[in-house]
N, C-alpha and C positions, 0 to 999 in steps of 0.2 A: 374765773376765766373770762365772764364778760366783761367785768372791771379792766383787766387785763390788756384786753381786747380794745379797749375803746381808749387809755390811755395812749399804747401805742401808735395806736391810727392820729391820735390828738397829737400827737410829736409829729409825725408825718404832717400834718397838715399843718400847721404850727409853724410850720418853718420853711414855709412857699410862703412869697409876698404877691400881691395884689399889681401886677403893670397895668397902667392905662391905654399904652402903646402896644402891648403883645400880650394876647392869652398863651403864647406859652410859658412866661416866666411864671402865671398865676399856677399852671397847671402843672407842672413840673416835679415828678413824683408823689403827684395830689392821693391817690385813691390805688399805689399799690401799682397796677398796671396801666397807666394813662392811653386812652385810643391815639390820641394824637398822632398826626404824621406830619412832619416838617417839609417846606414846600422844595422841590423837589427830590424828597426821600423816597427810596424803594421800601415796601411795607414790608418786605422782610429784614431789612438793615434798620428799619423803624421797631421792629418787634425783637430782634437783638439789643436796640439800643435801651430799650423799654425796662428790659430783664436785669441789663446789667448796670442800669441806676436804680431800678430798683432791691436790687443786690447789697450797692454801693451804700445805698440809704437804709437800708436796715443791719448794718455793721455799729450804727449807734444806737439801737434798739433793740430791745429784750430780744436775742436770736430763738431761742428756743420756743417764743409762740410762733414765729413765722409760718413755720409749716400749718400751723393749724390756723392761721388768717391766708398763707396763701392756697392754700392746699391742691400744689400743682402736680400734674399727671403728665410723663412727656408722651408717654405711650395712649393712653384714653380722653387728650382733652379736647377742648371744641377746637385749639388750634392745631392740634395733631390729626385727626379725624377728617378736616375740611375736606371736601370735595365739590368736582365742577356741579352745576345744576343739573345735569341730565344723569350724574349718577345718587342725588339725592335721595336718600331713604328715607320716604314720607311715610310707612307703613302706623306708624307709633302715635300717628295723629288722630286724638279725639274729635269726629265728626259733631259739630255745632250743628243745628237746625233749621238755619238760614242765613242770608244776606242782611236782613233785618234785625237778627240778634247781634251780630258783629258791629253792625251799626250801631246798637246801644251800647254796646261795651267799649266801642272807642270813643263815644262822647263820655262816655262815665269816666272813662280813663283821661282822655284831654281837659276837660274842665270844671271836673269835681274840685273844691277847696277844701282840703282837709287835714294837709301841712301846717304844722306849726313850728318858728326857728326858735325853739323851747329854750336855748343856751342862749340868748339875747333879751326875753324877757315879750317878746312880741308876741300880742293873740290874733295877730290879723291870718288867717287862715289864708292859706297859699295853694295853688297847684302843683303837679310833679312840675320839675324844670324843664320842658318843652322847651322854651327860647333860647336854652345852656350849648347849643349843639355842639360848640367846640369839644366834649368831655363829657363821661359820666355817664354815656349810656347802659352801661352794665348797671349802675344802681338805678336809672329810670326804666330799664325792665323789669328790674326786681319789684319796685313799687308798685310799677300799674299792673305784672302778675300777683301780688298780692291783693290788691284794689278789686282787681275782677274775680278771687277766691273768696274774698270778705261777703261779694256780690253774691256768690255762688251760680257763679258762669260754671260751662263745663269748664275742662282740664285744658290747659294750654301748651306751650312748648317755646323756648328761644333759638329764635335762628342766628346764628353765629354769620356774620359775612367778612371774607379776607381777601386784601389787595390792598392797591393805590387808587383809594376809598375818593373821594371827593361830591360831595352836595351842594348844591349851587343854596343859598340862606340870605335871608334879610336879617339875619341877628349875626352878625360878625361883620368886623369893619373892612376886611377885603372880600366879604360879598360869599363865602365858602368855606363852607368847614371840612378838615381834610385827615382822615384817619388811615391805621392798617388795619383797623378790624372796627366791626361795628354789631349793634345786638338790640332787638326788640322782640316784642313778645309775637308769637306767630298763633295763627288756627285753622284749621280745617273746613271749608264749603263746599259739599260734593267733592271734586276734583280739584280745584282751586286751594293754592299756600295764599293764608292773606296774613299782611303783616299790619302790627297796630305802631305805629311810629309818628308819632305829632311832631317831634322834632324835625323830621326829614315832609313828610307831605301831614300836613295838618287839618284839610278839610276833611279826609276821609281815612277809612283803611284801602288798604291795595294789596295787587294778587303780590306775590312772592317777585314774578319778572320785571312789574313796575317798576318796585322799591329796587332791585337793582340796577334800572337804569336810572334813579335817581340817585344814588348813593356813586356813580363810577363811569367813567367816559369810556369804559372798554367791561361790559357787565358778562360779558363771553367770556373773559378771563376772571371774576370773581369768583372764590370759592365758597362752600356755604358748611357751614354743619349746622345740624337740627339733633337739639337736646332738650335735656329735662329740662322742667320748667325752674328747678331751683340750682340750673348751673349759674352760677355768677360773673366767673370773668373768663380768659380767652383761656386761662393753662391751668382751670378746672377741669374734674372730669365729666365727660358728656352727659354720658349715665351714672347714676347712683351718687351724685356726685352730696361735696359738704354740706352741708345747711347751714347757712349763716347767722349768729340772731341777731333778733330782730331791733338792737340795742346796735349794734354795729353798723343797720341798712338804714336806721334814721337817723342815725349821726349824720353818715354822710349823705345822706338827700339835704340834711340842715347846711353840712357846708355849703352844697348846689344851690341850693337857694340863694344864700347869700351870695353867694358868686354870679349869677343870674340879674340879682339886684345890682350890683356892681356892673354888671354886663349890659344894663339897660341906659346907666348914667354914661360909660363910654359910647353907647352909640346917636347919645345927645337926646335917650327919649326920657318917658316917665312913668320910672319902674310903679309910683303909686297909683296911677290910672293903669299900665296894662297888664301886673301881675298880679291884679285885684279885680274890680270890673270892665275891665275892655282891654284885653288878649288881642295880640295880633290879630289871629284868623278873625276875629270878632269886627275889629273894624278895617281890616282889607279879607273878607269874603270872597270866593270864588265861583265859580259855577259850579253847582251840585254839591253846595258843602253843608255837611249835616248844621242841623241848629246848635244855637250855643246852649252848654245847660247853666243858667244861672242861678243863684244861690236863692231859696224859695223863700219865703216869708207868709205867716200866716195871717189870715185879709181880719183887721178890727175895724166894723162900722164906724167907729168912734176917732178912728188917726185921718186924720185927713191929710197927712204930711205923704204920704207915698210918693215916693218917686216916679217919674216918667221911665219907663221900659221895665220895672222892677215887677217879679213874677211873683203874686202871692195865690194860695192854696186858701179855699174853703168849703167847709161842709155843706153839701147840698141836701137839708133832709128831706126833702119831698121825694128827691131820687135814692138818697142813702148813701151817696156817693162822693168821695174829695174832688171838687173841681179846679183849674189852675188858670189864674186871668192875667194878662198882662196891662201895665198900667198905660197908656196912650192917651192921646188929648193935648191938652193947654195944660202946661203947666199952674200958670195963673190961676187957673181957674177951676173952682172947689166939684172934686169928682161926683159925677153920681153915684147914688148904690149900685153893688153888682146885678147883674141880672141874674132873675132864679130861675131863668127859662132854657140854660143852657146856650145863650145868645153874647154876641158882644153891645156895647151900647157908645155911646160919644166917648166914656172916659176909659171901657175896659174891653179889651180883645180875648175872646174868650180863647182857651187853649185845650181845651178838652181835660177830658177825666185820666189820662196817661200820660198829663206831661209832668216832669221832662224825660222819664224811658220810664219801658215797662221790661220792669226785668222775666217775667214768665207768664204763662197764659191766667193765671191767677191776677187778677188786675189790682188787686191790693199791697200787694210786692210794690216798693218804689214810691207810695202813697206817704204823702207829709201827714202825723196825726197829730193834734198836740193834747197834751194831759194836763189838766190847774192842778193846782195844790190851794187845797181852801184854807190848809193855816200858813199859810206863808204867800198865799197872794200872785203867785210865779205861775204861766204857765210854759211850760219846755215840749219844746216840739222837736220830733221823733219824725226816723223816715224810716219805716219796715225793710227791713232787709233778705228776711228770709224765715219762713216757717216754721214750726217745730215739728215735733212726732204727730204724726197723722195727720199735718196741718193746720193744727189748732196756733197759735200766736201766743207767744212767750210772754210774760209780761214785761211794762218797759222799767225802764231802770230806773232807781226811786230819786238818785243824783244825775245832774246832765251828764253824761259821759258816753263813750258809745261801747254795746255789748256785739256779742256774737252775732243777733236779731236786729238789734236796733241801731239806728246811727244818728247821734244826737245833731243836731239842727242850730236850734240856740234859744233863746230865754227870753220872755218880756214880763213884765207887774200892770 
């Protein structure tokens, strides 16, 4: 079935070409039900139109899995269900702990690396497609609600939004990306809907009324539904709805990717500096925008090539503790050692024993560890993810890979 599943989709995608000139010829029955909304379209003749190409485009495609890749509900879906904000049913919302844990979960979510465009043959690790906004926000809420289960965040929820959708963006060549429905992962603070969306606002999360004045010039007429967290597109069901696997949801995060890459060289920048080390938000920064999380690196006295800004992790045993420094100074000019006083010094800014997030009050959660291999000379560094029974820590995995507990990092000799 997942065979099944993924060749279909691979015909569907297959058979969009790549314009330089207009993302919608690229996107053009991409992923099943495409957000797009063409520029002056009503989002309901937008979401008509939507249905019946992609109708039209699955008449040369195995008919009989349709239902079970679209798996639409006219009666129970998030676009059946939608309603204004003042009649929204937040009742279903898992209460999160603070403003500070959301915080880390949307950095964890914006600029972890951990994409790979597996059917190309590339190991450079990627982020979800943030910069992609034209499309495909149904599979970058799938991802970063999976991203934040892996973490073991509380529970989350998708907020469905419908209308004549519009985001003002620096990643599209007319300055705005423009939908009939749009989808990110949503959670609960006290009383507060906050929505996690790097595509639309990328320094932070926001309450629920933000994010709709930033998605809509008229946010009193969007409507909203709030679903399970594994609803997937607009004419799923809200609750209970299909599961999709997970063979299906990173194929297409892989298309997105590439399509991202592509989206970088039309707008004349460089996809290899900013879909790898320097992200938009990273070098246009705003007021009050969380830190970036950069990819960590474990500190050897012995390398003295470390890069300028590059964050490495090292064991502090007088305190017992992993600390995190970031590389500053002259380049030119040969670093000094860390300091083991918990201090920064000319070549290292010290960053404390939690960075880059702390995922629970247990301060070991989130910690870079790394483990040698004495007969093979390798040591692979591991970032703890989460617990076991009673708290005790799982062991790491004897190949680099990442498990349920551990998230593999990367390897040196």
């Amino acid at each position: 079935m997942i065979y099944q599943h993924g060749i279909w989709v691979l015909s569907m995608c297959l058979s969009v070409g790549f314009s330089v000139s207009s993302y919608a010829k690229q996107s053009e029955g991409l992923f099943g039900i495409p957000s797009l909304r063409f520029s002056g379209e009503r989002h309901e003749d937008a979401a008509d139109r939507s249905v019946a190409e992609f109708k039209q485009k699955i008449v040369t495609s195995p008919g009989q899995r349709v239902d079970d890749y679209f798996g639409a509900d006219p009666d129970s879906s998030a676009y059946a269900l939608a309603t204004l904000r003042k009649n929204l049913d937040v009742s279903g919302l898992t209460q999160w702990d603070n403003q500070t844990q959301v915080e880390h979960a949307f950095t964890s979510a914006r600029d972890s690396r951990f994409l790979i465009l597996s059917f190309d043959g590339s190991q450079e690790r990627r982020r979800i497609s943030w910069m992609l906004p034209q499309d495909g926000c149904f599979v970058r809420a799938e991802v970063a609600k999976n991203r934040l289960q892996k973490f073991g965040y509380p529970d989350v929820k998708k907020i469905f939004a419908f209308g004549d959708l519009s985001a003002a963006t620096p990643h599209t060549e007319s300055g705005s990306a423009d939908w009939w429905f749009h989808v990110a992962v949503a959670v609960a603070v006290g009383d507060q809907i906050m929505v996690l969306d790097p595509a639309v606002e990328a320094a932070r999360p926001i309450s629920l009324d933000a994010w709709a004045k930033l998605i809509s010039p008229e946010p009193d007429k969007v409507t909203f539904s709030l679903c399970d967290a594994d609803t997937f597109g607009p004419f799923n069901r809200c609750d209970e709805p299909k599961i999709f696997s997970s063979f299906l949801i990173d194929f297409l995060q892989g298309i997105l990717l590439r399509l991202e890459q592509a989206n970088m060289v039309v707008l004349g920048r460089d996809p290899v500096q900013e879909l790898v080390e320097y992200p938009y938000w990273r070098t246009h920064p705003t007021a009050g925008a969380l830190p970036f999380l950069q990819t960590v690196q474990y500190y050897d006295e012995f390398d003295t090539t470390q890069k300028l800004g590059h964050v490495f992790a090292n064991y502090n045993a007088a305190l017992g503790q992993i600390e995190y420094f970031e590389r500053v100074g002259s380049a030119e000019d040969l670093p000094l050692p860390l300091p083991s006083d918990s201090s920064s010094n000319a070549s290292w800014h010290y960053l404390g024993p939690d960075y880059p997030i702390q995922f629970d009050v247990n301060q070991a959660i989130g910690l870079v560890v790394p483990r040698f291999h004495f007969f093979t000379g390798r040591t692979d560094y591991f970032r703890l993810l989460q617990r076991g029974l009673l708290g005790f820590s799982y062991p790491m995995p004897f190949e680099p890979k990442d498990t349920r507990h551990w998230e593999y990092v990367h390897s040196k000799r």
